[in-house]
C-alpha positions as CSV (number, residue, x, y, z in Angstrom):
1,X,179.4,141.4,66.1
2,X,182.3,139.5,64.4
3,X,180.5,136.1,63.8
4,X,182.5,133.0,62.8
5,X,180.8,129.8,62.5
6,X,182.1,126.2,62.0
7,X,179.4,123.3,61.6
8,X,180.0,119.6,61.7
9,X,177.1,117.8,60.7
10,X,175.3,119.7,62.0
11,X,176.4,118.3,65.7
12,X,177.5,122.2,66.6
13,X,178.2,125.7,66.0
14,X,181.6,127.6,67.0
15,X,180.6,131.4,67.3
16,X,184.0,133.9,67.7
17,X,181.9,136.9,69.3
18,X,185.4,139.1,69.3
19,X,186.2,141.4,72.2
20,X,183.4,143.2,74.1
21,X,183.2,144.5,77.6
22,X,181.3,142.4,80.5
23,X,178.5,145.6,80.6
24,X,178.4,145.2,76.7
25,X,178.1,141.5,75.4
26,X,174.4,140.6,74.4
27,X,174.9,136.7,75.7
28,X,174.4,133.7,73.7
29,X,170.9,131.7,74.1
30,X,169.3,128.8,72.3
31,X,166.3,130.1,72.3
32,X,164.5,129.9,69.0
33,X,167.5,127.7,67.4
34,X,167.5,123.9,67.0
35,X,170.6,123.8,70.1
36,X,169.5,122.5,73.2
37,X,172.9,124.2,75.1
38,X,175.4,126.5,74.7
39,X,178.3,127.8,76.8
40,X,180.4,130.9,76.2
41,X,184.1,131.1,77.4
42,X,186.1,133.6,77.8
43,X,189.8,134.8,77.5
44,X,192.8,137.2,75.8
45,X,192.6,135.5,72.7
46,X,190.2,133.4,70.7
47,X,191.6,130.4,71.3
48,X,191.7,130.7,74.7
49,X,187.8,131.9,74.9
50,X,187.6,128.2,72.7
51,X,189.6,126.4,75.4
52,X,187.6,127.9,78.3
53,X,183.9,127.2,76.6
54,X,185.5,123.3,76.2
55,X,186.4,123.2,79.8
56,X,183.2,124.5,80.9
57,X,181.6,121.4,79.0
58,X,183.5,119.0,80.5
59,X,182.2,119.9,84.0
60,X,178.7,119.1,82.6
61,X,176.8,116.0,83.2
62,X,176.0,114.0,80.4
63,X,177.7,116.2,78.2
64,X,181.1,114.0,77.4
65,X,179.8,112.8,73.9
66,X,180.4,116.9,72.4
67,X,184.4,117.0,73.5
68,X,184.4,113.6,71.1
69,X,183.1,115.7,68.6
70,X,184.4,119.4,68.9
71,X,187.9,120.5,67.0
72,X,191.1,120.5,69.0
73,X,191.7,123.8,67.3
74,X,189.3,125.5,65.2
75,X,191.2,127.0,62.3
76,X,189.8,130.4,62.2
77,X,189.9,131.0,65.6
78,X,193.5,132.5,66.5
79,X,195.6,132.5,69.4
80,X,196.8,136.5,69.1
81,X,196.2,138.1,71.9
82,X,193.0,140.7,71.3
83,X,191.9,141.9,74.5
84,X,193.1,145.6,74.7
85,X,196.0,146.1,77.0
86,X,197.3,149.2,79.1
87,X,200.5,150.0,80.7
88,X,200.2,150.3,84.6
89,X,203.3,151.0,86.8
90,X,205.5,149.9,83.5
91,X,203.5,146.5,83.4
92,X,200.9,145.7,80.3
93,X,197.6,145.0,81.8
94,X,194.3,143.5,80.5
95,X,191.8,146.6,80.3
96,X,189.2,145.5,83.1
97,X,186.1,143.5,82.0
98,X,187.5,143.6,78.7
99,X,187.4,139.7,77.2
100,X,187.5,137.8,73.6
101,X,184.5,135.4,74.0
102,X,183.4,131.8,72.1
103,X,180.2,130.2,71.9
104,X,179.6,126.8,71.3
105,X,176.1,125.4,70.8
106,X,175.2,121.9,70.4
């Protein structure tokens, strides 16, 4: 697992999980950690995992004081496309279930 993580004061942890299949990925828990949440987004490239886990926070209750504290963009985590791609009837398409996934934990 390609692990990347960026603390601020300890206030949260940015994990870049890479690419893995739906079937594959392991999840992201709290358990046995000092977080009390953590939501995992997805997408085709890091970034876009990053800006899916921060919208997922926003539709939390009581939850609003983390977006204050979370990076706009994360420097490690790029927005190059990662998820494997096929051609189908001359068109690139995302291999199914195939997604770059993010983890924050606060």
């Amino acid at each position: 697992m390609n692990q990347a993580e960026y603390d601020e004061q300890d206030f949260f942890e940015i994990i870049d999980h890479g690419v893995e299949h739906r079937n594959n990925f392991p999840g992201c828990g709290v358990a046995n950690t000092r977080w009390m949440q953590v939501v995992t987004g997805i997408g085709e490239s890091a970034m876009d995992a990053y800006n899916d886990a921060i919208s997922l926070i926003d539709q939390m209750e009581d939850n609003g004081y983390i977006l204050e504290l979370l990076p706009a963009e994360p420097e490690f985590l790029s927005d190059e496309v990662t998820v494997p791609m096929h051609e189908d009837d001359d068109e690139l398409v995302q291999d199914a279930g195939m997604w770059h996934r993010v983890s924050i934990r606060w």
